[in-house]
Legacy VTK file of the C-alpha trace (Angstrom):
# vtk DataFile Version 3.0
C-alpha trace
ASCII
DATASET POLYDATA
POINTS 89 float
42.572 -19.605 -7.129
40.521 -22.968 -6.463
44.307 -24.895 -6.279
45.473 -22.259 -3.701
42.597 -22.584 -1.290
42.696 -26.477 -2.036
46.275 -26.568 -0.681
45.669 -23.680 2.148
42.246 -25.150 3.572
40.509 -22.278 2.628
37.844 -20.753 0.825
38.214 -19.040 -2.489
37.938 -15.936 -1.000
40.619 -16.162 1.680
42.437 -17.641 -0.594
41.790 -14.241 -3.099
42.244 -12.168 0.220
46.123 -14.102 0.561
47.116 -13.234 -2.853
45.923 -9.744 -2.154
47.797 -9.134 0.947
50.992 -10.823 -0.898
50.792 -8.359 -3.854
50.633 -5.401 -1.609
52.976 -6.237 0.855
55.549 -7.122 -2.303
54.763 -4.188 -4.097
55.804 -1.850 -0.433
59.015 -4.051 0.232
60.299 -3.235 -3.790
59.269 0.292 -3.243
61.003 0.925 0.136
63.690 -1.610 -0.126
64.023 -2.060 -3.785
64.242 -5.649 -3.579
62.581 -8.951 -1.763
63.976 -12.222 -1.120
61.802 -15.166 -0.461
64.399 -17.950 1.019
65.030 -20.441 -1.910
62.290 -19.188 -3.950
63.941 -15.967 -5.691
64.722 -12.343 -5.278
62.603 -9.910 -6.876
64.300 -6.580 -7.986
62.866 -3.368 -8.742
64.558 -1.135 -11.616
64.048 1.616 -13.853
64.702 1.628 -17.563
65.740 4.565 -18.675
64.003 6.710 -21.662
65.458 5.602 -24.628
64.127 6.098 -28.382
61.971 3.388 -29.873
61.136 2.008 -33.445
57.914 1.025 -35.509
59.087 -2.116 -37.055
55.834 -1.812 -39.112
56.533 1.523 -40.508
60.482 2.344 -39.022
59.242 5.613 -37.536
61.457 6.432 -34.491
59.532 7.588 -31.183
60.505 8.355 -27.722
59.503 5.182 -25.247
59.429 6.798 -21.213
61.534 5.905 -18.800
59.535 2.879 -16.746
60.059 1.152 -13.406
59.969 -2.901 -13.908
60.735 -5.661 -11.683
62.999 -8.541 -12.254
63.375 -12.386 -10.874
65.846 -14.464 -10.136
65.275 -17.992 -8.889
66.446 -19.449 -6.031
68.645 -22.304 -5.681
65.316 -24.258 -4.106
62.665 -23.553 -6.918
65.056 -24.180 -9.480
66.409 -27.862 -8.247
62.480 -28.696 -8.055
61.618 -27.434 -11.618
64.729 -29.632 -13.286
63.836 -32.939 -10.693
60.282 -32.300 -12.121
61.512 -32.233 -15.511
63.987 -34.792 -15.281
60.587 -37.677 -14.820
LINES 1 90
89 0 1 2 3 4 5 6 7 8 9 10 11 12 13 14 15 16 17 18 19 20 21 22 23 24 25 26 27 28 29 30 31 32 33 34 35 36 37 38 39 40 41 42 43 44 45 46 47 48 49 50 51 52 53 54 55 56 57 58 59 60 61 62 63 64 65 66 67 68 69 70 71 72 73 74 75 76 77 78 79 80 81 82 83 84 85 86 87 88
């Protein structure tokens, strides 16, 4: 939190009250629109896995696992050019 409200100029708390406002106004966009795109950062995607039957791998007892909503990512074109130039040093 302390690197966020370094870079924004802010306090810790604004900075806390950002990442707040972000989650919740992510978490309505996936729900309503089933998907967000942040411009060269990445697309998040909302989907459901399906119920489907699980295993123990302790024991090998088979259970039912419920069906779930999850979220994926995919990188942009931007983020990922500046995570292989970073690497690249």
């Amino acid at each position: 939190m302390k690197t966020l409200a370094d870079k924004l100029s802010v306090t810790q708390v604004e900075a806390m009250r950002f990442i707040q406002a972000w989650e919740e106004t992510t978490t309505e966009a996936l729900e309503s629109d089933g998907s967000l795109m942040l411009l060269g950062f990445g697309t998040f995607s909302a989907w459901e896995q399906s119920e489907r039957i699980g295993r123990n791998p302790k024991n090998g007892v088979a259970y039912m696992i419920r069906a779930r909503k999850s979220v994926k990512f995919k990188p942009g074109k931007l983020l990922l050019k500046r995570l292989n130039a970073s690497s690249s040093k």
